[in-house]
Structure formats: C-alpha cells, structure tokens
C-alpha positions in Angstrom: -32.2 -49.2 32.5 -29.3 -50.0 31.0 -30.0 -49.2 27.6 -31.3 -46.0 28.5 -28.2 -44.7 29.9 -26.4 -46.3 26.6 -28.7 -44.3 24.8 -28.1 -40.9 26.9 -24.2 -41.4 26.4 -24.6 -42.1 22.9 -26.9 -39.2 22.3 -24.6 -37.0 23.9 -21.2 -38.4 22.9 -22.8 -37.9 19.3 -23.9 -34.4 20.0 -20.4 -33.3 21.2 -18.9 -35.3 18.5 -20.5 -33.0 16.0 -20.5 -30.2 17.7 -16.5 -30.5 17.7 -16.3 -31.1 13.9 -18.6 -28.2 13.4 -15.9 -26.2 15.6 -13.2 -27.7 13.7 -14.3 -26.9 10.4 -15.3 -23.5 11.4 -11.8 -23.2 12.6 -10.5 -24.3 9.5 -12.4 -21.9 7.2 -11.5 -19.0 9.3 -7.9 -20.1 8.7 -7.8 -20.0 5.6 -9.5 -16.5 5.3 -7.3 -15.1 7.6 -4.3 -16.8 5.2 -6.3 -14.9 2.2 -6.1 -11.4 3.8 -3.0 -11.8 5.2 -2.1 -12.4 1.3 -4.4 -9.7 0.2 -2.9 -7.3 2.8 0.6 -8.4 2.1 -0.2 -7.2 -2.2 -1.8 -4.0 -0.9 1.3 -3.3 1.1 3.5 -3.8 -1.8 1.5 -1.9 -3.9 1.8 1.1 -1.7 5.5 0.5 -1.8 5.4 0.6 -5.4 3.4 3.6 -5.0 5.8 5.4 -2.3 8.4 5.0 -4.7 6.7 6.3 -7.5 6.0 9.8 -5.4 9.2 9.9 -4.1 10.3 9.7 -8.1 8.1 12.2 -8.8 8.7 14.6 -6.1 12.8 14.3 -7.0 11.6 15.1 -10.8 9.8 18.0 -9.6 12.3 19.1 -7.5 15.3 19.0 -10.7 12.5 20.8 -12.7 11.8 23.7 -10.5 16.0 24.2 -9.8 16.5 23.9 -13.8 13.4 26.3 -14.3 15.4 28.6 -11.6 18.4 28.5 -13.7 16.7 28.9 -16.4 14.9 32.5 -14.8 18.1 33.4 -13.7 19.7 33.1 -17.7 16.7 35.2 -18.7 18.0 37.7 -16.6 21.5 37.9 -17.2 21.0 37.7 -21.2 18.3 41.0 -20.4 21.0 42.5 -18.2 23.7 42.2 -21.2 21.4 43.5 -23.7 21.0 46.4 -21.5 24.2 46.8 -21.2 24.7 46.5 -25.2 22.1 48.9 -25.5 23.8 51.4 -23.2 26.9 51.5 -24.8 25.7 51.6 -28.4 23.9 54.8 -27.4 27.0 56.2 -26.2 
C-alpha cells in the first residue's frame, strides 16, 4: 500500500514537475518574442520618424518653391507692365 501511494505522488509530482517546465519555457519563448517586436516596433517607429521628417522637409521645400514661383509670376508682370509702358511712350 505503501508503494502505491509512493508511486501516485511520484507520478504526479513528475507530472506537475513537467508541466511547470513546459510553462516555464513557454514563458520564456514568449519573452523573448515579445523583446523581438518590441525591437521591431521600436525600428518601425524610428523609421516613421525618419519619414516624418523627410515630409516635413519636403513640404517646407514646396512651400519656398511655390512663394519663389509667386515672385517670380509677380516679376513677369511688372517687366510686361514696363514694356507696356515703353511701348506707350515710344508711340507718343
């Protein structure tokens, strides 16, 4: 009788036993994938920082284009205005 109850406690101390490693190790793995997106997330975010700053660039160069392309409209038509105005006076 004894030994049967030995082999019952055994039995299920052994089950448990590797039940808990199995737990352990699953813990463990999930850990470490959990460190490998954090990383991954951590590179995607600094890629869209990168990226951010790249628009932002972009949209300020866009910006000095379309004011310079203003000026540039607005010299067009001062330098049609004086030609007018040439025009006007040789005639006279």
């Amino acid at each position: 009788m004894i030994s049967f109850v030995s082999l019952v406690f055994l039995l299920t101390w052994t089950f448990y036993y590797s039940i808990h490693e199995y737990q352990k190790q699953n813990i463990s793995n999930l850990q470490d994938k959990i460190y490998l997106l954090n990383e991954e997330i951590s590179t995607l975010n600094n890629k869209l920082e990168n990226s951010n700053n790249i628009n932002n660039k972009l949209e300020d160069s866009i910006k000095l284009i379309n004011k310079n392309f203003e000026k540039f409209k607005q010299a067009i038509l001062v330098d049609q205005m004086e030609n007018q105005e040439l025009k006007q006076k040789l005639k006279i």
